[in-house]
C-alpha positions as CSV (number, residue, x, y, z in Angstrom):
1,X,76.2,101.6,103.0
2,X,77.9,104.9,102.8
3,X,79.1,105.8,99.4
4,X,81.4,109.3,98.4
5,X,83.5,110.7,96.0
6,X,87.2,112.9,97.4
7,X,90.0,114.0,95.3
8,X,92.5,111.8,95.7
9,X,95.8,111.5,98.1
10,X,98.2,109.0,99.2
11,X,99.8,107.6,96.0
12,X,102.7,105.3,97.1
13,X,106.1,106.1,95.4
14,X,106.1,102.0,94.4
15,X,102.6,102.7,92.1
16,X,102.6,102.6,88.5
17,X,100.4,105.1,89.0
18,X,102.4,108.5,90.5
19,X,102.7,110.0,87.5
20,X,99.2,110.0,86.1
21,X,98.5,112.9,87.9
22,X,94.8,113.9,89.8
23,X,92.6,111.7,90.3
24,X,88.9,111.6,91.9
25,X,88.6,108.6,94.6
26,X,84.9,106.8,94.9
27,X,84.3,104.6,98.0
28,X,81.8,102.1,99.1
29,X,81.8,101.9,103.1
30,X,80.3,98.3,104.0
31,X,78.5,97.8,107.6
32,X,81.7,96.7,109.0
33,X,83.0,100.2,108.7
34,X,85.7,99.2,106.2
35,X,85.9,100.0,102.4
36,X,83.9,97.5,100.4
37,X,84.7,98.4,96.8
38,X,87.1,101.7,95.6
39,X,87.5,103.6,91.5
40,X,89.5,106.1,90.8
41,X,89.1,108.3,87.8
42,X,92.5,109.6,86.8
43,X,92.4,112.7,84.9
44,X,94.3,111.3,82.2
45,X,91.7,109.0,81.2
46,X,92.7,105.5,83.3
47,X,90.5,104.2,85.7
48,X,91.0,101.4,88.3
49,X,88.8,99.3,90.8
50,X,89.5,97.6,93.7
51,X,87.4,95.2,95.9
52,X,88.6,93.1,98.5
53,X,89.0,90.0,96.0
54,X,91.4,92.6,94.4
55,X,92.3,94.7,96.5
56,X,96.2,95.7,95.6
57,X,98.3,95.9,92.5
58,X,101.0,97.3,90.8
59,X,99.0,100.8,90.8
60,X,97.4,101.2,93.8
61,X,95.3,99.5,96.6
62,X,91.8,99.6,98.3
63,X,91.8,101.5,101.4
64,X,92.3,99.8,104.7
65,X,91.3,102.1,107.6
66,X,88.4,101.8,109.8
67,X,85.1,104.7,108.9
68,X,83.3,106.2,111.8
69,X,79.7,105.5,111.8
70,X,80.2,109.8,112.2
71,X,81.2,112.1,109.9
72,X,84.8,112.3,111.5
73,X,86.5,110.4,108.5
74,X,85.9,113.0,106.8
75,X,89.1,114.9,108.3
76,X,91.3,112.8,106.2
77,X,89.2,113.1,103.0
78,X,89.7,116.9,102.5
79,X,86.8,117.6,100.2
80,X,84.9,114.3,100.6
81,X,81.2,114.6,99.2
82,X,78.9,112.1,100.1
83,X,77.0,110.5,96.8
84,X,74.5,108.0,95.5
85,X,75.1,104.4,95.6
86,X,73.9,105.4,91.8
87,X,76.8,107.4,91.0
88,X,79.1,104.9,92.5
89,X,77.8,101.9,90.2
90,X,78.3,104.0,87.0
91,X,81.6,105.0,88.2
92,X,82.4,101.0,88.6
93,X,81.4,100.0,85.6
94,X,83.3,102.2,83.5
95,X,86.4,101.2,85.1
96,X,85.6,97.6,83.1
97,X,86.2,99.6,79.4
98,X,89.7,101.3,81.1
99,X,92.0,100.6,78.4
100,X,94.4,100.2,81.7
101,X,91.8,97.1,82.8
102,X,93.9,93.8,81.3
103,X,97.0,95.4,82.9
104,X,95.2,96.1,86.2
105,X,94.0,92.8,86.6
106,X,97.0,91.0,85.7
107,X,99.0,92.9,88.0
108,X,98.2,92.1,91.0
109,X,100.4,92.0,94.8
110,X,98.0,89.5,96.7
111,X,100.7,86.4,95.9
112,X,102.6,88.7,98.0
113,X,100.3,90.4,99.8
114,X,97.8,88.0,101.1
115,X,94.2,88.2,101.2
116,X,92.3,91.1,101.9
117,X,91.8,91.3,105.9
118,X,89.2,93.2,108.5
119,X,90.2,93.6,111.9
């Protein structure tokens, strides 16, 4: 498993979630090269959690691109630090006492969607 932490990027326009401002991005790569589970601390307080049993909602989404068993991935993750699956956990399961958790939960795009996929 490769685990890291990068400020974050890419918030669509459609997300409840563009106006809560900065945010921190933490990512658990699986063997298959794809994102496993995903939290972002917003710097407003909110955090969210995605895995692929929920992996896309009214605010936001787990990421879908491929990681290279190399460090290239790290192009598009300006500022990407590689952590502790330790770090990661505590990260997680704070995102369960987000006062934004019912909401996030309840709001979720797979009945549109579909089902979380790897190529």
């Amino acid at each position: 498993m490769l685990y890291f932490k990068a400020p974050g990027r890419c918030i669509h326009q459609d997300f409840v979630t563009t106006d809560w401002g900065e945010f921190t991005r933490y990512v658990e790569v699986a063997v298959d090269q794809y994102a496993m589970r995903q939290a972002e601390i917003f710097h407003n307080g909110n955090i969210l959690r995605y895995d692929r049993s929920h992996w896309c909602d009214d605010f936001g989404m787990l990421l879908g691109v491929k990681f290279s068993r190399k460090a290239k991935w790290t192009v598009f993750f300006p500022g990407a630090e590689v952590i502790e699956g330790v770090e990661f956990e505590k990260v997680w399961r704070s995102a369960l006492c987000s006062e934004v958790w019912p909401q996030h939960v309840n709001r979720s795009r797979i009945d549109r969607w579909g089902m979380f996929r790897v190529d």
